[in-house]
N, C-alpha and C positions, 0 to 999 in steps of 0.2 A: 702519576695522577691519572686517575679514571675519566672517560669522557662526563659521567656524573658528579665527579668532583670538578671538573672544571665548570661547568652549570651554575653548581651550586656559590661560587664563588660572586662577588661583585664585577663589574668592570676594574674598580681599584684593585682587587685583588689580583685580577689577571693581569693587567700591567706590572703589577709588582711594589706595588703598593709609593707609600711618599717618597722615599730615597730612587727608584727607579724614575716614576714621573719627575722628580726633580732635577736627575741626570739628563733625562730625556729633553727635559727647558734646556738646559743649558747646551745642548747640543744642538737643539732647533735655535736659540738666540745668536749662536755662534756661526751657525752658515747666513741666519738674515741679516747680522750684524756686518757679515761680511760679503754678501750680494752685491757685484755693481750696481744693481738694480735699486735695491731695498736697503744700503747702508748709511742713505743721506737723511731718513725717517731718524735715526738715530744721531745725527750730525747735531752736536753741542748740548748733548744730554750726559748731566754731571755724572763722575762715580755716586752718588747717593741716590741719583733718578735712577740710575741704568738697573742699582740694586733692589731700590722699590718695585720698579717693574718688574723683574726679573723675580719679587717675591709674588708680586701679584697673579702674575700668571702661575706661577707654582700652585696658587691657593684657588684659582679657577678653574687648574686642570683635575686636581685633587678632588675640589667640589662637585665638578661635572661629572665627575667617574664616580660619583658616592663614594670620595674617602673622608676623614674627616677632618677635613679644613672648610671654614665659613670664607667665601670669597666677598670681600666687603669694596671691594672697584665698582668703579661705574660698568653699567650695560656696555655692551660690545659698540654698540651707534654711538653711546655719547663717549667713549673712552678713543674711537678715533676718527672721531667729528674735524672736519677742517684740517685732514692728513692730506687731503687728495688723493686719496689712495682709489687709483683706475683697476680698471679689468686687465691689465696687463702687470703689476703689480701684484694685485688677486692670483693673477695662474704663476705668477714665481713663487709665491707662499705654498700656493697650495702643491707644487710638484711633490712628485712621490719622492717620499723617505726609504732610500734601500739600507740604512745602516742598523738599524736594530726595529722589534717587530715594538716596542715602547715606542719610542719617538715619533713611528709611521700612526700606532692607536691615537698617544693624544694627537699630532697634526691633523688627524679624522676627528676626532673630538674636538678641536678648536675649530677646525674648520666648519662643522656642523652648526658647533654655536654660534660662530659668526656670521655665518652665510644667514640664520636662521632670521637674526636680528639687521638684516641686510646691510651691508657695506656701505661707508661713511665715503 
């Protein structure tokens, strides 16, 4: 691929389209899931919650990067309104992703949109 073909692509595209950003969720939900820090956010949220969520951010990450999924959640503020999620919270999300250059894109892309809409 030419530096002109990569241009011309979307953001979805150079991620690698829905099956990579989708690997890429589950990869990001699997270290916050398991964060000392960040795994009590998750604490008594059923298998059917965890799968909702886990579609919703699929379909926010998809959306954000121009792929085509309609992200139909709530905005970032009202979606984690009454988390108490602190600035020290904030910087465990946001640490860098060394494991694939997917996962690192959307965490920059979620993180963009969320900072954007500022922290609940």
């Amino acid at each position: 691929m030419t530096t002109s073909d990569a241009q011309d692509q979307s953001l979805y595209q150079r991620l690698g389209g829905y099956d990579a950003i989708a690997a890429a969720t589950d990869d990001l939900l699997g270290r916050l899931q398991t964060d000392p820090r960040l795994k009590d956010f998750w604490k008594g949220a059923s298998a059917d919650n965890r799968r909702k969520a886990r579609q919703l951010i699929v379909d926010y990450m998809v959306d954000a990067a121009g792929g085509p999924a309609f992200y139909v959640g709530r905005d970032m503020k009202r979606a984690h309104e009454g988390m108490r999620i602190d600035d020290e919270d904030w910087a465990v999300f946001m640490r860098p992703l060394p494991q694939r250059s997917t996962i690192s894109a959307c965490h920059r892309v979620s993180g963009m949109m969320c900072s954007a809409s500022s922290r609940a």
